[in-house]
N, C-alpha and C positions, 0 to 999 in steps of 0.2 A: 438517578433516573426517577419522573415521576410516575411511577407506578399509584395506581387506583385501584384499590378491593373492594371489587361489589359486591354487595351484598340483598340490595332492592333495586328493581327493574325499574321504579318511576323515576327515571335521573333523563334531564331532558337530553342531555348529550349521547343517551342512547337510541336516542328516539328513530335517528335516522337505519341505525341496524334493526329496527323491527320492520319501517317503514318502507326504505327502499327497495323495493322488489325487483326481481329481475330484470324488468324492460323501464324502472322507472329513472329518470333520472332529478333533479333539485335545480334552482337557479343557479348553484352555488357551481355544477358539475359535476358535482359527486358520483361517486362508486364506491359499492360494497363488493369487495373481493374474499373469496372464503379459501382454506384451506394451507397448511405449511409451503407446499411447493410450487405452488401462487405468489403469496402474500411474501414470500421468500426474496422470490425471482424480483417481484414490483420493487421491495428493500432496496436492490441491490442496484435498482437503475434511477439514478439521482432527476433524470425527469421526470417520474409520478412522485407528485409529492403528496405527503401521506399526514393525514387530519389525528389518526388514534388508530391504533388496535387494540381489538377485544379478544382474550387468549385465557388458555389457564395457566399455572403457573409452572405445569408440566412444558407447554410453548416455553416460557421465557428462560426456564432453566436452561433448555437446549440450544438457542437462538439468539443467548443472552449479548453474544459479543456483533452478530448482525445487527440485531435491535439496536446498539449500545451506536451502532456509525453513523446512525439517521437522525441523531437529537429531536425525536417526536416528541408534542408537547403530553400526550399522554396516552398513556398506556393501561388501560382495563385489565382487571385481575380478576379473573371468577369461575367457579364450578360447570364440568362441563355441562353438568343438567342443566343449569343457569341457561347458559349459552342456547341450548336447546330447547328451552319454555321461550327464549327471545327470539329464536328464529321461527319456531313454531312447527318442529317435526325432530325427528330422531338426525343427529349428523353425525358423522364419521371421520371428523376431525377438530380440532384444539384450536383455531385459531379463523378469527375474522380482521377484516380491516379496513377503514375510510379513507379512500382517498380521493385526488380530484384530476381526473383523465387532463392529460397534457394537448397542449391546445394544438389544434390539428392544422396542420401546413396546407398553406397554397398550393396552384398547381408549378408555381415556377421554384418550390422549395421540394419537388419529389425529386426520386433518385429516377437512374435510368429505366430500372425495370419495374412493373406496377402489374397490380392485377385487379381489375376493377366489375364491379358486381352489378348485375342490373337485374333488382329486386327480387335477391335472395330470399326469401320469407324463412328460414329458418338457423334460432340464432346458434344452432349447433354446426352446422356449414361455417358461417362466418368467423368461429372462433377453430374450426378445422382448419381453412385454409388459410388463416393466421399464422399459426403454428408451422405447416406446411412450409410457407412463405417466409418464415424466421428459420427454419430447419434446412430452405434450400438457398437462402441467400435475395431472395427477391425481396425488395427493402420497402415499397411502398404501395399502400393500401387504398382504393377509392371506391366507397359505398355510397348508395344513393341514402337520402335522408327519409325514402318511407322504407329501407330497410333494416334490420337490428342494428345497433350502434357495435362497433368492435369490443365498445369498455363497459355494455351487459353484463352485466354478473354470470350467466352462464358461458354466453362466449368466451368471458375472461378464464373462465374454470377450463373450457374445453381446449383453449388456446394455451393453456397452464401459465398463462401472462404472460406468453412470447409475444402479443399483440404489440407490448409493451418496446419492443425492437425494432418496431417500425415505424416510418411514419404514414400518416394517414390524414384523408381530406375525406367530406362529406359533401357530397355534390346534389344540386337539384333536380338539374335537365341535361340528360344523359348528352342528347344534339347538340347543346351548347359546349358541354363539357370535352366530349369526342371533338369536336371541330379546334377546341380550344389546344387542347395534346397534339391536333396534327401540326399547326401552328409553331407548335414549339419542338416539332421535328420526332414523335412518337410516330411507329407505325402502332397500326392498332389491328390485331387481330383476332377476333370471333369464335369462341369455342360453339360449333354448333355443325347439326349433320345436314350439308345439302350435299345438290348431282354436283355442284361445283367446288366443294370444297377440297382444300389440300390436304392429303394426310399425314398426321404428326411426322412419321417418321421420316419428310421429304423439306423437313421446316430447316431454314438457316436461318437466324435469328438474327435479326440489325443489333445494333447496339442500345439503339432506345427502342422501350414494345412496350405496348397494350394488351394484354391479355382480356379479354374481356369473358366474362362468364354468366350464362343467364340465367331466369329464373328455373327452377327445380320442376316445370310440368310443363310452362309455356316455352320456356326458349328463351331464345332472342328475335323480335321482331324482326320484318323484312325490311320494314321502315329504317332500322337501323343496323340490323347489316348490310344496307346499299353504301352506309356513311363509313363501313368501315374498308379498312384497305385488302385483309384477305378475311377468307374461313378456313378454321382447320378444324378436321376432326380425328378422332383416335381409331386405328385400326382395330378393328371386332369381329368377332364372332357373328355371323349374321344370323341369328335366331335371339342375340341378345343385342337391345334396344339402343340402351346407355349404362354409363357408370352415375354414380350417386355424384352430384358437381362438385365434393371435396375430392375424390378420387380423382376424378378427371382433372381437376386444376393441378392435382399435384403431377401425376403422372405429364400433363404438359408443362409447367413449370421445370420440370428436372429434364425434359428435350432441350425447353428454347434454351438454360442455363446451359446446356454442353453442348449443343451446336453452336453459340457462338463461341464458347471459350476454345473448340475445337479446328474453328477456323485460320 
């Protein structure tokens, strides 16, 4: 294995782990993924392919025979203080890693169930109901492209790299895209509270769905909840508003999953 012991920060090939910050991404693709049960998970699924990790040597003792299956051209060796003057703050873990997010499927390459985001602004949501969505089985991902990317470095942390078990598409125009899914025989339904909407607990679920989720303050416009096929919202407490939209997609994702398999 070619292992690397650093020793001095000025090596250009580390450039990208000081560089790439969290919302940033490179011509190349790239992502910086942190932490063992991250960096682990992405190892283990032969579709992120992986550029170098940067670990101490405590990582690779432990990780030696995972590391050893991915034939990476290299592998960074260095102090965790090291590690921590590169990143630029105190961390709480042994291991970082380059790699380059796997190219995102078309809409006639998604699976049946989807849960699609209309301009989530926060990248701790999108890396929630990532996770969420690998934990209940819902296989495919659609964010719009002025929202966080899935393969964010935070997202990827908060998703613990279950992101990494989906696939996933980056859409521009919500109308195009909705019109394009019903097309291809998705119903599409609107997480949001109107007088007309149905409540979760009365949902039977088709076999192909839309899950749609809206922004975190705005919603989902009326403009396009007219385009979608139903609304549903979650049964509440009427002195309390909403759930936080990771909450809420999960808590409806584990409905639509067992009303149809229940059928």
């Amino acid at each position: 294995m070619n292992f690397i012991h650093i020793e001095d920060l000025n090596i250009e090939e580390l450039e990208i782990y000081k560089t790439l910050r969290d919302k940033a991404f490179n011509a190349t693709n790239s992502f910086i993924a942190d932490s063992p049960k991250v960096v682990n998970l992405l190892l283990e699924n032969e579709k992120v392919e992986v550029k170098s990790i940067l670990a101490t040597q405590e990582y690779y003792d432990e990780y030696l025979t995972l590391v050893e299956k991915r034939n990476i051209e290299k592998l960074y060796v260095c102090p965790k203080a090291l590690m921590e003057s590169i990143v630029g703050h105190k961390i709480h873990h042994n291991c970082m890693m380059h790699g380059v997010r796997p190219i995102a499927n078309d809409l006639d390459g998604l699976g049946d169930t989807i849960v699609m985001l209309d301009n989530i602004t926060s990248t701790e949501n999108v890396g929630s109901i990532a996770r969420s969505m690998a934990g209940l089985g819902v296989s495919s991902y659609l964010v719009p492209s002025t929202s966080p990317h899935p393969y964010v470095r935070r997202a990827l942390r908060v998703s613990m790299g279950y992101v990494s078990h989906l696939k996933y598409h980056i859409y521009d125009d919500i109308f195009d895209t909705i019109k394009a899914l019903k097309k291809r025989g998705y119903t599409i339904f609107a997480a949001e509270v109107t007088p007309e909407a149905i409540q979760l607990a009365e949902i039977n679920a088709p076999k192909k769905w839309v899950l749609l989720m809206g922004h975190e303050g705005k919603g989902i416009s009326s403009e396009v909840l007219d385009l979608c096929d139903e609304v549903v919202s979650i049964e509440m407490q009427e002195d309390v508003k909403s759930f936080n939209v990771a909450v809420a997609a999960s808590i409806m994702m584990y409905r639509f999953k067992n009303s149809y398999n229940c059928k």
